[in-house]
PyMOL CGO cylinders between C-alpha atoms (Angstrom):
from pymol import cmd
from pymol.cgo import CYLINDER

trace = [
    CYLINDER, -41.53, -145.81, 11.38, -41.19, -145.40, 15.38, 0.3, 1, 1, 1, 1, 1, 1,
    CYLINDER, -41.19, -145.40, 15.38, -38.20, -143.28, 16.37, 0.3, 1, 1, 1, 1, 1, 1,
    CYLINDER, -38.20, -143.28, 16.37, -36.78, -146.21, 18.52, 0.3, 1, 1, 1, 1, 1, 1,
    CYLINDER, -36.78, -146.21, 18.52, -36.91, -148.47, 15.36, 0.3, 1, 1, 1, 1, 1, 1,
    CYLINDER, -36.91, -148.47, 15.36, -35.39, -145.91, 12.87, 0.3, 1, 1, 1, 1, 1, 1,
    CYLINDER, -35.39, -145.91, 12.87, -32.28, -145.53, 15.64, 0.3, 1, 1, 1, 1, 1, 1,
    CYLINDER, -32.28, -145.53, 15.64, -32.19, -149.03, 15.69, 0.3, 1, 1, 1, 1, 1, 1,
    CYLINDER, -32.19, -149.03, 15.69, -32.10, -149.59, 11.81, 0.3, 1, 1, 1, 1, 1, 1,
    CYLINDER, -32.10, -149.59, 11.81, -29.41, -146.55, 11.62, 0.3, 1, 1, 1, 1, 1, 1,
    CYLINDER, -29.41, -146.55, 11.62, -26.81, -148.56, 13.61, 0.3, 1, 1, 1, 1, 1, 1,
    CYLINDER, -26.81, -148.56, 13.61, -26.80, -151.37, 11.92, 0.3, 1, 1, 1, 1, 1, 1,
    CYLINDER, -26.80, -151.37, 11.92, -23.90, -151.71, 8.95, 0.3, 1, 1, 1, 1, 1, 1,
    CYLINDER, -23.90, -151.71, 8.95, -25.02, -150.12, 5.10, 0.3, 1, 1, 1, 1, 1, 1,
    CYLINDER, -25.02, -150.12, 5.10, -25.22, -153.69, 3.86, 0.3, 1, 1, 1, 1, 1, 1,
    CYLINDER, -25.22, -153.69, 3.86, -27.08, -155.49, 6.40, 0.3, 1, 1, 1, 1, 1, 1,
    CYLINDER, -27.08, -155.49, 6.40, -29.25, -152.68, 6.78, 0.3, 1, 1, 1, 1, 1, 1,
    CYLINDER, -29.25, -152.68, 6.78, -30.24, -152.91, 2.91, 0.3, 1, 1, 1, 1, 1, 1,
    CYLINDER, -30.24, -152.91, 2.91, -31.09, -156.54, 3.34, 0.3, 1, 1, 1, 1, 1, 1,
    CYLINDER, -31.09, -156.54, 3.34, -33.42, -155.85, 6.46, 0.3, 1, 1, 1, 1, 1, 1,
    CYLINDER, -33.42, -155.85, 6.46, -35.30, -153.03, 5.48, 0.3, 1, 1, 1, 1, 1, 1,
    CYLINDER, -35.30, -153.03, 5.48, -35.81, -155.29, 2.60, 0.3, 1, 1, 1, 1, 1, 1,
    CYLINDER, -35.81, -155.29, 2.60, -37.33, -157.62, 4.78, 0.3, 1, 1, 1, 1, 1, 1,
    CYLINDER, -37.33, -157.62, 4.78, -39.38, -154.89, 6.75, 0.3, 1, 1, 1, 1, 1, 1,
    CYLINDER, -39.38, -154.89, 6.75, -40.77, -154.04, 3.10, 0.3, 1, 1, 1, 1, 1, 1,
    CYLINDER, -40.77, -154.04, 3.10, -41.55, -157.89, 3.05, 0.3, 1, 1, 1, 1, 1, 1,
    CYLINDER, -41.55, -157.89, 3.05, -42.71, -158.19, 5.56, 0.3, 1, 1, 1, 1, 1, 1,
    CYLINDER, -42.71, -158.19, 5.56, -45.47, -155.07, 5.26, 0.3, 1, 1, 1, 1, 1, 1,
    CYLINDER, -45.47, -155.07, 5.26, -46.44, -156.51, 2.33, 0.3, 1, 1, 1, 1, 1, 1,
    CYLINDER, -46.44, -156.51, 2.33, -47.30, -160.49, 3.23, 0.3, 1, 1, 1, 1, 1, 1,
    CYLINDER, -47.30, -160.49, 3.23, -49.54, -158.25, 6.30, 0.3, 1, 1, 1, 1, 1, 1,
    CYLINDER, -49.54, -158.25, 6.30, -51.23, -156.07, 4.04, 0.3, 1, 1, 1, 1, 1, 1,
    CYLINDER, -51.23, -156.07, 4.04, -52.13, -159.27, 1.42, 0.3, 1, 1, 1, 1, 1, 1,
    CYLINDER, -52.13, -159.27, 1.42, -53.12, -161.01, 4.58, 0.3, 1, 1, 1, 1, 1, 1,
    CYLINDER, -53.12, -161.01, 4.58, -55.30, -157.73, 5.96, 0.3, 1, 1, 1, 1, 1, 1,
    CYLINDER, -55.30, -157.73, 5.96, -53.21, -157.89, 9.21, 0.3, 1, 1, 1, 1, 1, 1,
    CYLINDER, -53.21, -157.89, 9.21, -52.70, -154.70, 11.24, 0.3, 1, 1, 1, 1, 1, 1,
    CYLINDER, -52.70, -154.70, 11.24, -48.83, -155.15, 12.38, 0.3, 1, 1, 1, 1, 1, 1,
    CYLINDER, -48.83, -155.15, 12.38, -47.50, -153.16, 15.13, 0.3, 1, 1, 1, 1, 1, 1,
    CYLINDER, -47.50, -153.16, 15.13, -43.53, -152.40, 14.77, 0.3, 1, 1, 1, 1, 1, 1,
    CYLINDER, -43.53, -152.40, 14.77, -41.60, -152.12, 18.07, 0.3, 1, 1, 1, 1, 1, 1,
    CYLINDER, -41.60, -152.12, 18.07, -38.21, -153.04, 19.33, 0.3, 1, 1, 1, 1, 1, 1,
    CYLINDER, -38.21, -153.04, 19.33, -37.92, -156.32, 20.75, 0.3, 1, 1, 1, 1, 1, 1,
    CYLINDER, -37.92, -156.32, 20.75, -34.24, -157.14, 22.57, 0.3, 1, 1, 1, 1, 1, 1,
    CYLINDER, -34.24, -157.14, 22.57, -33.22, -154.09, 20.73, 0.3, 1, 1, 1, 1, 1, 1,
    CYLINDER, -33.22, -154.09, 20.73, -33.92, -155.44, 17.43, 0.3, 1, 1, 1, 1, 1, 1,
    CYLINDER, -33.92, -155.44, 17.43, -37.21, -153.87, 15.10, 0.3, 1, 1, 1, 1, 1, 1,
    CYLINDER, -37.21, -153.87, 15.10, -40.19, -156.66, 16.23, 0.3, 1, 1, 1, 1, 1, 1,
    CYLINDER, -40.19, -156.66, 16.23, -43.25, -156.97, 14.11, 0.3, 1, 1, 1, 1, 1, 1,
    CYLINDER, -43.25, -156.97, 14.11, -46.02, -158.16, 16.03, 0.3, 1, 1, 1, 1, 1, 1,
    CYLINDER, -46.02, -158.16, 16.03, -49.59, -159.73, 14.61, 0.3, 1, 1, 1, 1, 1, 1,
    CYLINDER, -49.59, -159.73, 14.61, -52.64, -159.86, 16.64, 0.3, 1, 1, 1, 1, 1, 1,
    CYLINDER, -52.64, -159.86, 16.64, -52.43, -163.92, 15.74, 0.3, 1, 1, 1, 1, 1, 1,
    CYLINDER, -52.43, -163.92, 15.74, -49.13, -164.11, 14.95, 0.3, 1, 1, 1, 1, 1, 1,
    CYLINDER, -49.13, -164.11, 14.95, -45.77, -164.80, 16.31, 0.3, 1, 1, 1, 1, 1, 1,
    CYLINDER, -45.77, -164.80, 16.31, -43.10, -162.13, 16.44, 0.3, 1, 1, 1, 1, 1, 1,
    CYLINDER, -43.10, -162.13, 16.44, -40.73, -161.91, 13.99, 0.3, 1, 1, 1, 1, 1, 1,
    CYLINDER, -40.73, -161.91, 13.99, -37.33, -159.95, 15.03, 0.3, 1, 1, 1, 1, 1, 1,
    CYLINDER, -37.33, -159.95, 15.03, -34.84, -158.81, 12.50, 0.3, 1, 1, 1, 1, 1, 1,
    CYLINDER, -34.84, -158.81, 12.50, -31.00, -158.25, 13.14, 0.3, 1, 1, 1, 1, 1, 1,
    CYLINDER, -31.00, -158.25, 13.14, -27.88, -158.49, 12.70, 0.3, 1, 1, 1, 1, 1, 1,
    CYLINDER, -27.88, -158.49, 12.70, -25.75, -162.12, 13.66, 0.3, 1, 1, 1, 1, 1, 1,
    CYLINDER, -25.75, -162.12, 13.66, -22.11, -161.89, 15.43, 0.3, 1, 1, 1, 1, 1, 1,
    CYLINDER, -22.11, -161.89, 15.43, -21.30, -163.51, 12.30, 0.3, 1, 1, 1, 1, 1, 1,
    CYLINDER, -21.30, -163.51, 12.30, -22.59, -160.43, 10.03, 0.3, 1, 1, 1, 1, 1, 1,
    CYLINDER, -22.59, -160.43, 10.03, -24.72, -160.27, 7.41, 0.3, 1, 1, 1, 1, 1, 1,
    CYLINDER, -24.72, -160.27, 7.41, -28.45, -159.94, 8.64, 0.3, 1, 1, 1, 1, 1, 1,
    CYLINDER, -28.45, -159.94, 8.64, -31.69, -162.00, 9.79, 0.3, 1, 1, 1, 1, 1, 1,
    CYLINDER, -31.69, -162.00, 9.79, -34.97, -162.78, 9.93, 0.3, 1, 1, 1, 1, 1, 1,
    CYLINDER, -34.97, -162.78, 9.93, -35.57, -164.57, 13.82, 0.3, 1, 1, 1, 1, 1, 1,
    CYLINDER, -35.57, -164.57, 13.82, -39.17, -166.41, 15.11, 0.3, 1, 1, 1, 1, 1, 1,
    CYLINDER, -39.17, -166.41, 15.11, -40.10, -167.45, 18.23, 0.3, 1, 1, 1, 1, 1, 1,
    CYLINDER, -40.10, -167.45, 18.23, -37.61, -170.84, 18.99, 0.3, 1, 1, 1, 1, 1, 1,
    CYLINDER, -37.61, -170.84, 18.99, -40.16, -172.47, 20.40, 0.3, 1, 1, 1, 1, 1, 1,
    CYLINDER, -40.16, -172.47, 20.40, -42.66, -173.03, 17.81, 0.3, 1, 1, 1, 1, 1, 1,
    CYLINDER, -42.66, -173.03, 17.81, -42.20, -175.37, 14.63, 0.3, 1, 1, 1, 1, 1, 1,
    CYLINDER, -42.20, -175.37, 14.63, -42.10, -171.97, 11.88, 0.3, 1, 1, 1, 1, 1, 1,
    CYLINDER, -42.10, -171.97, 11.88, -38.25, -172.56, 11.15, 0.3, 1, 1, 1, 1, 1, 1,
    CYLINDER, -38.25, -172.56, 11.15, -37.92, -176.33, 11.01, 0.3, 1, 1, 1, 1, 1, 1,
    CYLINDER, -37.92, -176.33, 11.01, -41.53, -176.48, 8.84, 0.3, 1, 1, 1, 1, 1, 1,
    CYLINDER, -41.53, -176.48, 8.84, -39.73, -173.63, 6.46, 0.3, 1, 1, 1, 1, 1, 1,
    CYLINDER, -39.73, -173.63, 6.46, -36.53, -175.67, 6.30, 0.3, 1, 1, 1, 1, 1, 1,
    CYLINDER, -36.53, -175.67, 6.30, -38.34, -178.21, 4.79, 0.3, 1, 1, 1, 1, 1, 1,
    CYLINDER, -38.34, -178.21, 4.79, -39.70, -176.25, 2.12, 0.3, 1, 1, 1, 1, 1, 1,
    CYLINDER, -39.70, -176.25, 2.12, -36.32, -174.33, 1.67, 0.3, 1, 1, 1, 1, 1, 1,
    CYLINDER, -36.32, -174.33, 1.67, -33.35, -176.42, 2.53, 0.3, 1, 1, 1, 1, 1, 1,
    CYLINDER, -33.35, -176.42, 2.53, -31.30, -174.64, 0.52, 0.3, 1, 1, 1, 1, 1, 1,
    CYLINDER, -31.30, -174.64, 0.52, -30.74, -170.91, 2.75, 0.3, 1, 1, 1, 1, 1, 1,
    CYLINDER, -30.74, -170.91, 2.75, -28.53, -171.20, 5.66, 0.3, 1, 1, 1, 1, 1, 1,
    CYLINDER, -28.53, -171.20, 5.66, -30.37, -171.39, 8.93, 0.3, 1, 1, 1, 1, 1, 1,
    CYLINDER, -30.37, -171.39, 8.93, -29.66, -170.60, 12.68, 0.3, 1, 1, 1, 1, 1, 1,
    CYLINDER, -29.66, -170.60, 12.68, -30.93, -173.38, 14.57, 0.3, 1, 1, 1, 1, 1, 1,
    CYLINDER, -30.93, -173.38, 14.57, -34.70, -173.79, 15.02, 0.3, 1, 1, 1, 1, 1, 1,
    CYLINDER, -34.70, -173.79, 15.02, -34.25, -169.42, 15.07, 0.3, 1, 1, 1, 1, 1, 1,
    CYLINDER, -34.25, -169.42, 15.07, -33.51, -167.40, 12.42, 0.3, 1, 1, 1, 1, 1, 1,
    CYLINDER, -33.51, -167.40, 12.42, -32.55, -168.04, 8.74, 0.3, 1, 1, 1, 1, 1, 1,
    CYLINDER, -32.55, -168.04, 8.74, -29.25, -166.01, 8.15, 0.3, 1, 1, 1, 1, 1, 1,
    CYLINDER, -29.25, -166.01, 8.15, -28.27, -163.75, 4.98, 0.3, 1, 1, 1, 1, 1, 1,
    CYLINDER, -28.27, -163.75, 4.98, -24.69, -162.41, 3.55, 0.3, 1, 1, 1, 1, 1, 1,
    CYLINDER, -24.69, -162.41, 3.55, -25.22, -158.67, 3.00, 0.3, 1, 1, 1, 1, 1, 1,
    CYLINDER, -25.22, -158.67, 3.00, -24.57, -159.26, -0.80, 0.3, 1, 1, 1, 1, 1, 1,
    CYLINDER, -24.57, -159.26, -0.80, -27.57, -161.62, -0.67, 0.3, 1, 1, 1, 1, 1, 1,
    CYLINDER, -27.57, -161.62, -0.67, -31.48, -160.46, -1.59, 0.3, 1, 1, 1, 1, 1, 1,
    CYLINDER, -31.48, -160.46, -1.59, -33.77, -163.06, 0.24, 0.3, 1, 1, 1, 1, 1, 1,
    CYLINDER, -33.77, -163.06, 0.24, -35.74, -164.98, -1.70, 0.3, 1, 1, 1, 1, 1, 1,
    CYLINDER, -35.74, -164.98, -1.70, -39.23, -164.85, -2.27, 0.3, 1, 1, 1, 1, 1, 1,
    CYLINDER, -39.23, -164.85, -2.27, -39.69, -167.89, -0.54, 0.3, 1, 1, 1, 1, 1, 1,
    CYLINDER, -39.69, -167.89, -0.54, -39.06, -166.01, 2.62, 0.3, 1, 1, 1, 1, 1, 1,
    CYLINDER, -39.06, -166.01, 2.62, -42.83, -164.48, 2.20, 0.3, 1, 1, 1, 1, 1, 1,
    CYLINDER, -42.83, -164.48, 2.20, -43.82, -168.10, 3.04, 0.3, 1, 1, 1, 1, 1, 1,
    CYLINDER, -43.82, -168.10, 3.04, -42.33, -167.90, 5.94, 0.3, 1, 1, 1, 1, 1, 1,
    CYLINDER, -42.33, -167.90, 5.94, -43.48, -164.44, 6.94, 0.3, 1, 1, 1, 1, 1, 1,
    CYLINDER, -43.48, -164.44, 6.94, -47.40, -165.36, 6.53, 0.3, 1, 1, 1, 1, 1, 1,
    CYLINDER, -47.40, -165.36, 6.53, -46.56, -168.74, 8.66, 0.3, 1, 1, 1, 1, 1, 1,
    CYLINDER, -46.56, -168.74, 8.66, -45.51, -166.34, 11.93, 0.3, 1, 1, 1, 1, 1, 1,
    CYLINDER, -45.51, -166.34, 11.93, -47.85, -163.76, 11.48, 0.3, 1, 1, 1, 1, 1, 1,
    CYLINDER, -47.85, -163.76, 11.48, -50.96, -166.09, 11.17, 0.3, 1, 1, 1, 1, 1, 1,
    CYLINDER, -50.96, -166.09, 11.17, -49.43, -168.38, 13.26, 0.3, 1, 1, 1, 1, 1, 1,
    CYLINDER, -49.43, -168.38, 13.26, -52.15, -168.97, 16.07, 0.3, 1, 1, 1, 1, 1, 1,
    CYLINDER, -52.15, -168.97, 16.07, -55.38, -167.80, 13.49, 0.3, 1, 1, 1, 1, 1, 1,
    CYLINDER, -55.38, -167.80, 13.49, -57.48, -171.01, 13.33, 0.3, 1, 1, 1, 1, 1, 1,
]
cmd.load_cgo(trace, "trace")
């Protein structure tokens, strides 16, 4: 893990930092099915995994608490995932939200494959 991102992941509250470096683990994994290299960065000060034809996926921390998984607004990953999990609590077209005593499901790897194969034809 990149300095920058480990910093980033240290400020973040015990609980919500469980939760996302669950997600990180997730989201390795979905890459590593899928044989994509990912490159971890910050993005907005929050860790950013980036796919060669993918769409970033951010994770963080809401003003509400708990912790997140965010895509790109502007594409149709969140409001196609919805749709397949109406059930999780959602952010807009943005991010789909977690308490810190939640685990995300494994639904969420659906998700995860959808932005980072998002633009492979």
């Amino acid at each position: 893990m990149d300095d920058n991102v480990a910093k980033a992941f240290s400020k973040y509250p015990d609980g919500a930092r469980e939760g996302l470096l669950t997600l990180r683990g997730r989201i390795f994994a979905v890459a590593k099915t899928e044989g994509i290299v990912l490159e971890e960065a910050l993005r907005r000060g929050q860790p950013a995994y980036l796919a060669p034809k993918g769409s970033t996926i951010r994770l963080g921390v809401p003003k509400t608490g708990g912790f997140a998984l965010y895509t790109h607004c502007q594409t149709a990953l969140m409001s196609d995932f919805k749709v397949l999990c109406p059930g999780l609590c959602y952010e807009g077209n943005r991010a789909v939200r977690f308490s810190t005593h939640e685990s995300p499901p494994e639904a969420i790897d659906l998700l995860i494959r959808a932005a980072l194969t998002y633009h492979m034809a």
